[in-house]
C-alpha positions in Angstrom: 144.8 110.6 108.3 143.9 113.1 110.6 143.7 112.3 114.3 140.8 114.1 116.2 140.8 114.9 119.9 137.4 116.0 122.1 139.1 118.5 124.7 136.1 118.1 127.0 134.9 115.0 129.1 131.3 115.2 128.6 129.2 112.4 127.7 126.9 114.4 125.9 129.6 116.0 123.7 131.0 112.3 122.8 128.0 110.7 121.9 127.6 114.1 119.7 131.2 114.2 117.7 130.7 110.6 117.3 128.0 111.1 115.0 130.3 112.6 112.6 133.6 111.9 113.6 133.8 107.7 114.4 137.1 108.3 115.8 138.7 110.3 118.6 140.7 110.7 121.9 138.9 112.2 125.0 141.5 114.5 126.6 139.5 116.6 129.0 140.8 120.3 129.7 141.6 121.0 133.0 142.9 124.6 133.1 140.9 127.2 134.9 138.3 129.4 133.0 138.7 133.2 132.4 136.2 134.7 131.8 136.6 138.5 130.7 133.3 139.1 128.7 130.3 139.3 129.8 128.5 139.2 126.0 127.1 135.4 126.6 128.1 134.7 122.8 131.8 136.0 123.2 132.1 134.1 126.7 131.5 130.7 125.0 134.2 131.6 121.9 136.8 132.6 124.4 136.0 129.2 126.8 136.2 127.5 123.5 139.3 129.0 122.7 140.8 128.1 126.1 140.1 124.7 126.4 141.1 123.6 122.6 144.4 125.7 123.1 145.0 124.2 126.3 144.8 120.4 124.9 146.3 121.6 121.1 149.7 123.1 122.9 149.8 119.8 124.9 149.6 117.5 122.4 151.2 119.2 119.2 154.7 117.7 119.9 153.4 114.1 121.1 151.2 113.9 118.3 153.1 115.6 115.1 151.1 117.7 112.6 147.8 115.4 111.5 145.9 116.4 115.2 142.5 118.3 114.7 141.2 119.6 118.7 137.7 120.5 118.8 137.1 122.6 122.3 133.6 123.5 122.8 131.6 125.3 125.9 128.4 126.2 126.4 126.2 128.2 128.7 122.8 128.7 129.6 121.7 133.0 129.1 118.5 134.8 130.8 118.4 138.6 130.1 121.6 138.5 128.3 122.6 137.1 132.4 125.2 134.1 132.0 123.5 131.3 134.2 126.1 128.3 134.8 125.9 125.1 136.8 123.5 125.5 140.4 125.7 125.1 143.1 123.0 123.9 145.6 119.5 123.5 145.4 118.5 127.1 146.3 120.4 128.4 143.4 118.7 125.3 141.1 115.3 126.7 142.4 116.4 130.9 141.6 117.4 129.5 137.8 114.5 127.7 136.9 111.9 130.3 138.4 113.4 132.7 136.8 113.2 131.2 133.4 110.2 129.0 133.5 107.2 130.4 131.6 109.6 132.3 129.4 112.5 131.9 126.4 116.1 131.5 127.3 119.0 131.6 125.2 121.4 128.6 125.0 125.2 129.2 123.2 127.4 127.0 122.6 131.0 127.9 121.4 133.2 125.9 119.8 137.2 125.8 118.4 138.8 124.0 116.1 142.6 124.0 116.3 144.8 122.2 113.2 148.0 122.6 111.2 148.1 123.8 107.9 151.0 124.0 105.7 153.4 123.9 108.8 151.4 126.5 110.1 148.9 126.7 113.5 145.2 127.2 112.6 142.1 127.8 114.5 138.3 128.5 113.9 136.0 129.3 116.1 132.1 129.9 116.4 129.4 129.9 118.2 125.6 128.6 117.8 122.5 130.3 120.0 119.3 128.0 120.3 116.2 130.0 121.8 114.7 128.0 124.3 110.6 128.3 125.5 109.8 126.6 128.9 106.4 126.3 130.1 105.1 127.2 133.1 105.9 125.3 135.8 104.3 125.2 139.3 106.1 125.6 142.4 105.9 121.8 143.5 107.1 121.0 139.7 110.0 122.9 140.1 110.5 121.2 143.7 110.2 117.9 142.2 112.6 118.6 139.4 115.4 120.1 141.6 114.6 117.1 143.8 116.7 115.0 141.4 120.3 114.7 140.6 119.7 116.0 137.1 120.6 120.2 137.4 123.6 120.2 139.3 126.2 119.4 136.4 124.4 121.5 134.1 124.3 125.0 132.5 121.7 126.7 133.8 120.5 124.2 136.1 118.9 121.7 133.5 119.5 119.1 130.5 116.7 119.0 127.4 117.7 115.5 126.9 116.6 114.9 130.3 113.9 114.7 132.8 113.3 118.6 131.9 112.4 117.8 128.3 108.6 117.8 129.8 108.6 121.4 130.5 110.3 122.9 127.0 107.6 124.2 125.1 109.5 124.3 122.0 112.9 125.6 120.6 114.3 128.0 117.7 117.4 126.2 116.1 120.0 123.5 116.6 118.4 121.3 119.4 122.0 119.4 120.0 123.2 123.0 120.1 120.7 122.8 123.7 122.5 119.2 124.2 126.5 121.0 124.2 127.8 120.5 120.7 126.3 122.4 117.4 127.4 119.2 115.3 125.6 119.7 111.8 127.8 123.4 112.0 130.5 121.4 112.9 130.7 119.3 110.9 130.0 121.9 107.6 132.9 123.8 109.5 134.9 120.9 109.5 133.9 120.2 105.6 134.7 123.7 104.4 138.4 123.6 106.2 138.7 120.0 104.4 139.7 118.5 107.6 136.9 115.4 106.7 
């Protein structure tokens, strides 16, 4: 039986994987991020990439050859401009004016690292939602940026969240918008008969 392993701490991610998968390790990646793309869709396959490699080369020799590693990253895009996490409330407040009243892209990229006939495998894709945010007022936006909710976020918000109010509507995978694409994963996951 195969073990899987989540290479990311999120909580939104776990709850997510475990709608498919019932069963698997949390090993969070810690290496640093490179980015050397600026295509939001390629971004997220090479964060992807990183992380899942990061935990797979870690754990390959501790583990033996029935380990699946499912990396995933996602980021929030604005005019084809990479938004990631605020990092104070000025930059929350630039983010959300800048998208509310408008649609926003949201990717998420994900990797799938396993052995094969004695052999190292990986897959890797990536999912884009189209988000549409109503307008928001300036004292909205205030309030909103007010609470603890954008600062450990893409782009400064979470749909699952206190923000929900203010999406209009969305084109695609809505737990693509959450962090994890898991009906793709999972058909991913079917079609490489690792479940």
């Amino acid at each position: 039986m195969k073990k899987f392993v989540l290479a990311s701490g999120s909580p939104r991610r776990k709850e997510l994987l475990s709608e498919i998968i019932p069963e698997f390790e949390i090993i969070p990646a810690k290496g640093e991020e490179v980015i050397k793309d600026t295509d939001p869709a390629m971004v997220v396959e090479s964060l992807s990439k990183q992380k899942c490699e990061e935990i797979f080369h870690k754990i390959l020799t501790n583990e033996g050859s029935d380990i699946v590693v499912i990396g995933a990253d996602t980021v929030v895009s604005y005019n084809q401009k990479i938004l990631g996490k605020p990092c104070d409330k000025a930059d929350a407040r630039r983010m959300i004016s800048d998208f509310q009243g408008d649609v926003h892209q949201v990717y998420t990229g994900v990797t799938i690292m396993y052995v094969k006939d004695s052999s190292e495998q990986s897959f890797t894709f990536h999912v884009r939602t189209d988000v549409e945010v109503y307008d928001m007022t300036d004292e909205e936006i205030e309030s909103y940026i007010s609470t603890d909710e954008p600062y450990d976020k893409a782009g400064g918000y979470g749909i699952q969240g206190l923000f929900g109010v203010y999406v209009k509507g969305i084109r695609g995978d809505y737990n693509n918008v959450v962090g994890l694409p898991v009906s793709k994963l999972f058909h991913e996951c079917k079609r490489l008969e690792l479940i």
